[in-house]
PyMOL Python script that loads the backbone (N, CA, C, O; Angstrom):
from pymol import cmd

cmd.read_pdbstr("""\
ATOM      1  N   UNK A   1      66.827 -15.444 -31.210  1.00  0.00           N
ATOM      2  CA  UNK A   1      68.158 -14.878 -31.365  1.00  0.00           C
ATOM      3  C   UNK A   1      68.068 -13.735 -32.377  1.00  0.00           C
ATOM      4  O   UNK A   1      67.613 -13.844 -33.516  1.00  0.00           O
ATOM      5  N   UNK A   2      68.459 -12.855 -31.934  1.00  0.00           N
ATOM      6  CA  UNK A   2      68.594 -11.389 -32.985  1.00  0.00           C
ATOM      7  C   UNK A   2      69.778 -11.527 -34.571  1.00  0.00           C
ATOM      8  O   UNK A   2      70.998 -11.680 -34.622  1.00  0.00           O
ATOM      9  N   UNK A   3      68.900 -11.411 -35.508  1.00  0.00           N
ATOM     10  CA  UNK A   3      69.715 -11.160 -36.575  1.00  0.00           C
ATOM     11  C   UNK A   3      71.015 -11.187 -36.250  1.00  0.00           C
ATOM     12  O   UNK A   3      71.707 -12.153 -36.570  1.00  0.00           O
ATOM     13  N   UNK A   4      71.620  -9.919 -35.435  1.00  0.00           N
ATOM     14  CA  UNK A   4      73.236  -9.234 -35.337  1.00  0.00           C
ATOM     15  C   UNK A   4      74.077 -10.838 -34.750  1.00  0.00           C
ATOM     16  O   UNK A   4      75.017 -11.380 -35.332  1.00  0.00           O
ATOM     17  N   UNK A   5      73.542 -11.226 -33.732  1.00  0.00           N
ATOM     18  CA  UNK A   5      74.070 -12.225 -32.735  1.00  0.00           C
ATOM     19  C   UNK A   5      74.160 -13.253 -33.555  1.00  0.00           C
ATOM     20  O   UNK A   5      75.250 -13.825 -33.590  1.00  0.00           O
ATOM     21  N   UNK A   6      73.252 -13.665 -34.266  1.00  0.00           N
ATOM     22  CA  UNK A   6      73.113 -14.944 -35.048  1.00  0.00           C
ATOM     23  C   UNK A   6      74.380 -15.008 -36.299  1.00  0.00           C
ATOM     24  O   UNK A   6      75.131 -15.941 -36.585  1.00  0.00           O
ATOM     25  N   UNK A   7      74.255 -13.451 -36.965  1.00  0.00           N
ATOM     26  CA  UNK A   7      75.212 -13.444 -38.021  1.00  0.00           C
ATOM     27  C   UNK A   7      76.768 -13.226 -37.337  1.00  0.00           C
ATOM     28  O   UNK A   7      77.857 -13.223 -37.911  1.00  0.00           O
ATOM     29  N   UNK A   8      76.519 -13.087 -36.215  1.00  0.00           N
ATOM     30  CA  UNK A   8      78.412 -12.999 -35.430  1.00  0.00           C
ATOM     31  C   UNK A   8      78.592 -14.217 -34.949  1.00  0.00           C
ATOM     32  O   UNK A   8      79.800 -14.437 -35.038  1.00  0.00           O
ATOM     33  N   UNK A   9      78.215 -14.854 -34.627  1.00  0.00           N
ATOM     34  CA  UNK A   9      78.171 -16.672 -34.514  1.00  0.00           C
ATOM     35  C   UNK A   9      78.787 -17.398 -35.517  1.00  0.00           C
ATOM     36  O   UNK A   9      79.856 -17.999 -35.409  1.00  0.00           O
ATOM     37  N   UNK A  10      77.711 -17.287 -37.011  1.00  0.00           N
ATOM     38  CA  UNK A  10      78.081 -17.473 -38.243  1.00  0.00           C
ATOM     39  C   UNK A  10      79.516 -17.315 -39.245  1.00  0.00           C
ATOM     40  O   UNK A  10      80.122 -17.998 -40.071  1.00  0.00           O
ATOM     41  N   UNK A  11      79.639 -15.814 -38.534  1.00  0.00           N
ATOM     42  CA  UNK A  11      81.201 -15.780 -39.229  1.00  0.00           C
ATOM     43  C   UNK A  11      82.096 -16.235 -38.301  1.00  0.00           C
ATOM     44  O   UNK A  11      83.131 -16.776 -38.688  1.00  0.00           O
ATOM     45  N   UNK A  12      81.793 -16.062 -36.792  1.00  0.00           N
ATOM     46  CA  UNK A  12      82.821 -16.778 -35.709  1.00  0.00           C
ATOM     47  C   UNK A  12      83.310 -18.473 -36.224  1.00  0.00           C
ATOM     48  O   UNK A  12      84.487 -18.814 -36.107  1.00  0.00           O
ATOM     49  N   UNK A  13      82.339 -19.352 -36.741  1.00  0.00           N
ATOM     50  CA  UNK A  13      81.979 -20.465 -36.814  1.00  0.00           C
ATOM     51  C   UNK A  13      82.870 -20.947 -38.296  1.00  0.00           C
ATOM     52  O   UNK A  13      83.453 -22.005 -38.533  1.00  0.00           O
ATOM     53  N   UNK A  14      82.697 -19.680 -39.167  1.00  0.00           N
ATOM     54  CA  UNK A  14      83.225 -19.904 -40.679  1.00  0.00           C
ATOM     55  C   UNK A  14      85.000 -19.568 -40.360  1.00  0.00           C
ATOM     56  O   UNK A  14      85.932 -20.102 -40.962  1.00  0.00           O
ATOM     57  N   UNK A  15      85.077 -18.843 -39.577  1.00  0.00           N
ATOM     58  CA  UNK A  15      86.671 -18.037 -39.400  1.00  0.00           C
ATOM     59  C   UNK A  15      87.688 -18.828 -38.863  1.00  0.00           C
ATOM     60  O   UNK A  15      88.879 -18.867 -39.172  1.00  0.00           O
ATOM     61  N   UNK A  16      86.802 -19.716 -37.661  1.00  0.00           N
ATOM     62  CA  UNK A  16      87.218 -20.340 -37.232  1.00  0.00           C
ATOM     63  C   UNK A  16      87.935 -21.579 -37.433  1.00  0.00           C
ATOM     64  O   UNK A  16      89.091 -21.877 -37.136  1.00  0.00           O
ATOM     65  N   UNK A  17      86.687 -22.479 -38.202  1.00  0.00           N
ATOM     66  CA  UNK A  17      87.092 -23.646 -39.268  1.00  0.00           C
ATOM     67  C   UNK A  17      88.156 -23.453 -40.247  1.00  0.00           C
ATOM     68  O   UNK A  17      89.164 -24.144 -40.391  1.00  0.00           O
ATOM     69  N   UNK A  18      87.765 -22.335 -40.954  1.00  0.00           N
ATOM     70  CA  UNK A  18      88.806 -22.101 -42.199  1.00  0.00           C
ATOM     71  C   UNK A  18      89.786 -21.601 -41.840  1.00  0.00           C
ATOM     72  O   UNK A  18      90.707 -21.965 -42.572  1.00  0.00           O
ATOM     73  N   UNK A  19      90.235 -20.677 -40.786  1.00  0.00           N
ATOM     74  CA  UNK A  19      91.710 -20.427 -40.691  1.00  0.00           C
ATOM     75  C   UNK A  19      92.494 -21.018 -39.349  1.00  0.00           C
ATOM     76  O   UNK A  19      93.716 -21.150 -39.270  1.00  0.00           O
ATOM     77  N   UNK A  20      91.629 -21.311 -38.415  1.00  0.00           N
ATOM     78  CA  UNK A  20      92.282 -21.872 -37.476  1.00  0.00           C
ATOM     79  C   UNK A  20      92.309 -23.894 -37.538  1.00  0.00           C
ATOM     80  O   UNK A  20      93.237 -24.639 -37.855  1.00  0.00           O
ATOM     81  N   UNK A  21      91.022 -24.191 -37.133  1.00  0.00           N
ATOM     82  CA  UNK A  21      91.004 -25.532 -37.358  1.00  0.00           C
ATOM     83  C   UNK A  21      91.458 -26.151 -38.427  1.00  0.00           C
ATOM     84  O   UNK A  21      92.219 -27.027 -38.017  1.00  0.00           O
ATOM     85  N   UNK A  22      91.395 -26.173 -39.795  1.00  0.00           N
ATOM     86  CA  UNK A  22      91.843 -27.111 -40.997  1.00  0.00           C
ATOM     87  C   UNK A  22      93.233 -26.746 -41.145  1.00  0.00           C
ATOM     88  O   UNK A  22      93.858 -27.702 -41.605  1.00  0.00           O
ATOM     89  N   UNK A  23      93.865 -25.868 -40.962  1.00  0.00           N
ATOM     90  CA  UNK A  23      95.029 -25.906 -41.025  1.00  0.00           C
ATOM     91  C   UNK A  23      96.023 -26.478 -40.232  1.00  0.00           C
ATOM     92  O   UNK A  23      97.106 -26.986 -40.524  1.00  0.00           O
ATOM     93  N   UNK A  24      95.346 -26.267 -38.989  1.00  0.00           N
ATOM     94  CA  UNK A  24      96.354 -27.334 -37.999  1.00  0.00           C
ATOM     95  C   UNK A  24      96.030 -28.511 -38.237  1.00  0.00           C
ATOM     96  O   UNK A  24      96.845 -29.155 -38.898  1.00  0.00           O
ATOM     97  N   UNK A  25      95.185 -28.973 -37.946  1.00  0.00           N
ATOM     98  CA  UNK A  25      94.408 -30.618 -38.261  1.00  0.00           C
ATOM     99  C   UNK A  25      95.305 -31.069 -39.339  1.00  0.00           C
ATOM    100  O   UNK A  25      95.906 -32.108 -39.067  1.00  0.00           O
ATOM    101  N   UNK A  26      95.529 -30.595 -40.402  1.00  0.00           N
ATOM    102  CA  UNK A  26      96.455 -30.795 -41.422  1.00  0.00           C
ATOM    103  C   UNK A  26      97.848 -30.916 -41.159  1.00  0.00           C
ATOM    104  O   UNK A  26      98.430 -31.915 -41.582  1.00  0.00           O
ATOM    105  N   UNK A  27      98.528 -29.961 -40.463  1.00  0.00           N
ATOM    106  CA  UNK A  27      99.750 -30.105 -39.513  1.00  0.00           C
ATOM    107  C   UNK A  27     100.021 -31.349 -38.769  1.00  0.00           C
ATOM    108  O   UNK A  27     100.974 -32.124 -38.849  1.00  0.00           O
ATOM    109  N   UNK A  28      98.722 -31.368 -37.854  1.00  0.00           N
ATOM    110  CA  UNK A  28      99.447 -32.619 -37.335  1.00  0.00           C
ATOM    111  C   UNK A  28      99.024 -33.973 -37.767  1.00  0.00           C
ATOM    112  O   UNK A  28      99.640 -34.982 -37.425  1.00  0.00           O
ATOM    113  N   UNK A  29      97.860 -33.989 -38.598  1.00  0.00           N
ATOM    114  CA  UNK A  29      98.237 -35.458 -39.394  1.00  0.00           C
ATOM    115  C   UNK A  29      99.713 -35.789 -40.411  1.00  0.00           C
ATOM    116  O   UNK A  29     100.223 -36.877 -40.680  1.00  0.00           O
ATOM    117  N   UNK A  30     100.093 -34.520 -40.787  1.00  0.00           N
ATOM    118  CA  UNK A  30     101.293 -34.909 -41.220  1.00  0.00           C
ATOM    119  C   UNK A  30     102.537 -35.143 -39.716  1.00  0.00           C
ATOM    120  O   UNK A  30     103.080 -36.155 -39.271  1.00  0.00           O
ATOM    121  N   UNK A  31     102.588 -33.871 -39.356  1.00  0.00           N
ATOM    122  CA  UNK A  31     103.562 -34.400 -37.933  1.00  0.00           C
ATOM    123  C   UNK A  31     103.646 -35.522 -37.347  1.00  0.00           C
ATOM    124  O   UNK A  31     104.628 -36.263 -37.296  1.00  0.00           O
ATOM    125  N   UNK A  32     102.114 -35.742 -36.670  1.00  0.00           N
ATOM    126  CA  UNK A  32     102.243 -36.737 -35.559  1.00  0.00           C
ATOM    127  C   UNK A  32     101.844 -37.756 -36.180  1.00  0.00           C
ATOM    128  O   UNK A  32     102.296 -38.746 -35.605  1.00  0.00           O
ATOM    129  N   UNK A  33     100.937 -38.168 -37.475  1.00  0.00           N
ATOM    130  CA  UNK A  33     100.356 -39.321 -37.986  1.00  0.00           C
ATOM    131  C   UNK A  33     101.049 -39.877 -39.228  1.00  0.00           C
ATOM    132  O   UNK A  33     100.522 -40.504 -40.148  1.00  0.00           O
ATOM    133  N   UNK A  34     102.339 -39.528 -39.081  1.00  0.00           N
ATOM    134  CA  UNK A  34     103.383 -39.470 -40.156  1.00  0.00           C
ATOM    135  C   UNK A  34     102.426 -39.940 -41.986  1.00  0.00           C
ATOM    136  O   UNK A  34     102.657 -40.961 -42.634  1.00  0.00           O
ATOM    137  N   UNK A  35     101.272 -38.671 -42.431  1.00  0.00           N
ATOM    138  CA  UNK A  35     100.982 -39.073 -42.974  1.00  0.00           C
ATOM    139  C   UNK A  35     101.705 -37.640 -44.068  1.00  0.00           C
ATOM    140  O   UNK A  35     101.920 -36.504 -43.645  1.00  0.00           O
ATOM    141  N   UNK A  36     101.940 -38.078 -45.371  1.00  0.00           N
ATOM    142  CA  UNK A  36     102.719 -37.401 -46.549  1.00  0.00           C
ATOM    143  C   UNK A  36     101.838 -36.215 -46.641  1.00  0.00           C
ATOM    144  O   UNK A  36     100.639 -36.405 -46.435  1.00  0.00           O
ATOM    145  N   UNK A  37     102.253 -35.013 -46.923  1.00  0.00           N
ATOM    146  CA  UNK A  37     101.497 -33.653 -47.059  1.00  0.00           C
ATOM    147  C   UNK A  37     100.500 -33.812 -48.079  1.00  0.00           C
ATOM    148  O   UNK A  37      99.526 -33.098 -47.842  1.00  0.00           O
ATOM    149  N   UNK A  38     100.353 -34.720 -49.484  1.00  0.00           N
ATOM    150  CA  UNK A  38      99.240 -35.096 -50.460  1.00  0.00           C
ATOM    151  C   UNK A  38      98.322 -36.358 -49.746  1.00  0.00           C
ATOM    152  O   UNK A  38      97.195 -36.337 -50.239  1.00  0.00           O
ATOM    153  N   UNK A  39      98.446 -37.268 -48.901  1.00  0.00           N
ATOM    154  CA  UNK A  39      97.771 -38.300 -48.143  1.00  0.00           C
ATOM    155  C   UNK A  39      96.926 -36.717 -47.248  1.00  0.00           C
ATOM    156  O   UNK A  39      95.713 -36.526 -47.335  1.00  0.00           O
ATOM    157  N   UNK A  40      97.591 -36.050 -46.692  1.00  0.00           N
ATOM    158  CA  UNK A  40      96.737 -35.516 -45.502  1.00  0.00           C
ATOM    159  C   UNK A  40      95.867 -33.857 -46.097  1.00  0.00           C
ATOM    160  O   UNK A  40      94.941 -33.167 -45.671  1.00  0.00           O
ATOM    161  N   UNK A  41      96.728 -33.807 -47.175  1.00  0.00           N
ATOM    162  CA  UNK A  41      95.469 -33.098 -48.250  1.00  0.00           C
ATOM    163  C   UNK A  41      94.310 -34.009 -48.665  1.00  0.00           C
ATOM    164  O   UNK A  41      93.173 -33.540 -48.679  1.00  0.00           O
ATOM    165  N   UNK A  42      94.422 -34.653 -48.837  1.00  0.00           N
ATOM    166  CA  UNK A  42      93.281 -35.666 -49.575  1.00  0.00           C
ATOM    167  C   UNK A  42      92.425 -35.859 -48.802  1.00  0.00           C
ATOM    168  O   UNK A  42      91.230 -35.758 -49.079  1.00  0.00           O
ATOM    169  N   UNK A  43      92.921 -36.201 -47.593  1.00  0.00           N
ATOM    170  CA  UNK A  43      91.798 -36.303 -46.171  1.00  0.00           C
ATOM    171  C   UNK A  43      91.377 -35.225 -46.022  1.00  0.00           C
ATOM    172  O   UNK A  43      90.148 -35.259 -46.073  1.00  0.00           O
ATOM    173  N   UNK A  44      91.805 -34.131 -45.839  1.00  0.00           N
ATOM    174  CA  UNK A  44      90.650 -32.559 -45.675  1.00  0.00           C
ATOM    175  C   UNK A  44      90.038 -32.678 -46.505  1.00  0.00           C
ATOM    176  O   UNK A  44      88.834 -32.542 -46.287  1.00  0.00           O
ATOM    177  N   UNK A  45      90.487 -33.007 -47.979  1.00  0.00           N
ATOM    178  CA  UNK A  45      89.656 -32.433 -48.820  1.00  0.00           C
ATOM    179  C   UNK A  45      88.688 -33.021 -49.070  1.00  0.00           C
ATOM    180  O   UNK A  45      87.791 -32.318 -49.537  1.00  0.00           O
ATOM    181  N   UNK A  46      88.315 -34.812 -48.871  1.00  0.00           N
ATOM    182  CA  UNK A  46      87.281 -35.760 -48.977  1.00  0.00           C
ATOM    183  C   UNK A  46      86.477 -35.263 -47.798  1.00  0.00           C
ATOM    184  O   UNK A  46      85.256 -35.398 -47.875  1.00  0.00           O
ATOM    185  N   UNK A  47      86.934 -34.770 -46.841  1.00  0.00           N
ATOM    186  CA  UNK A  47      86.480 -34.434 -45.451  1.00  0.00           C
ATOM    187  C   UNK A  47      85.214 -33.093 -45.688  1.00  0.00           C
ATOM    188  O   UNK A  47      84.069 -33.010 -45.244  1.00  0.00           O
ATOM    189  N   UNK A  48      86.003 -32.170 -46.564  1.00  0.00           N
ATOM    190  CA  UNK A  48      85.181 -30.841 -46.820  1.00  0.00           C
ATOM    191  C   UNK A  48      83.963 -31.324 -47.941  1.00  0.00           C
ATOM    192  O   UNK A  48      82.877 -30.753 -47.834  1.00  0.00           O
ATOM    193  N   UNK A  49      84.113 -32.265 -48.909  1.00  0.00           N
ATOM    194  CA  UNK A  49      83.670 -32.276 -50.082  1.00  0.00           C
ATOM    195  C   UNK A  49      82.572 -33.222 -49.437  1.00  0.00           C
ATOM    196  O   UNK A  49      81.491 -32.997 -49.982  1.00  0.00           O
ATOM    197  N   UNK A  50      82.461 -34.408 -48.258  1.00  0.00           N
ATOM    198  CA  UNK A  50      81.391 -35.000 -47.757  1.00  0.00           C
ATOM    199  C   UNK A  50      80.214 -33.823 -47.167  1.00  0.00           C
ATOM    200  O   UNK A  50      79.015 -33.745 -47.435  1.00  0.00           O
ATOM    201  N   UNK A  51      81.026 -32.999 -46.305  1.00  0.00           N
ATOM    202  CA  UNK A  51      80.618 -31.697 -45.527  1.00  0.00           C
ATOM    203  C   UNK A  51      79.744 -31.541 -46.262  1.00  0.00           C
ATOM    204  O   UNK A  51      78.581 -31.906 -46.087  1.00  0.00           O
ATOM    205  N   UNK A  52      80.368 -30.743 -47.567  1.00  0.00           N
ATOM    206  CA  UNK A  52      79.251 -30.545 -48.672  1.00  0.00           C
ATOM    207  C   UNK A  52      77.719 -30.820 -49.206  1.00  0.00           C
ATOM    208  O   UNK A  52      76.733 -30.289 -49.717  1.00  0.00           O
ATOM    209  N   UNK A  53      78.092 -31.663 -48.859  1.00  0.00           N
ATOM    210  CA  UNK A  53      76.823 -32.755 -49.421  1.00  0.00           C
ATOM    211  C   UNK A  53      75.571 -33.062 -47.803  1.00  0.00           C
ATOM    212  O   UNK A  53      74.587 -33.793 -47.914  1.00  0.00           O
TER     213      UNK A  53
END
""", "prot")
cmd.dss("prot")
cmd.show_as("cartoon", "prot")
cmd.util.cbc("prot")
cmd.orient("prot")
């Protein structure tokens, strides 16, 4: 895979997660999983901070 292709993947992959996926995911555990906006912060954020590791 060529440098260019590999690094447009990379940010596709980062852009994606961070502005599209975690924010909804967050939406609807509060919406539909009637969970409190600090319960369904806590879950992304244990979620990102395992990622981490």
């Amino acid at each position: 895979m060529k440098n260019q292709t590999w690094l447009s993947v990379q940010f596709f992959a980062i852009f994606f997660t961070w502005g599209l996926f975690i924010p909804y995911w967050t939406a609807w555990l509060v919406e539909s999983k009637d969970f409190s906006i600090s319960a369904a912060s806590t879950v992304i954020a244990v979620g990102m901070i395992a990622r981490s590791f």
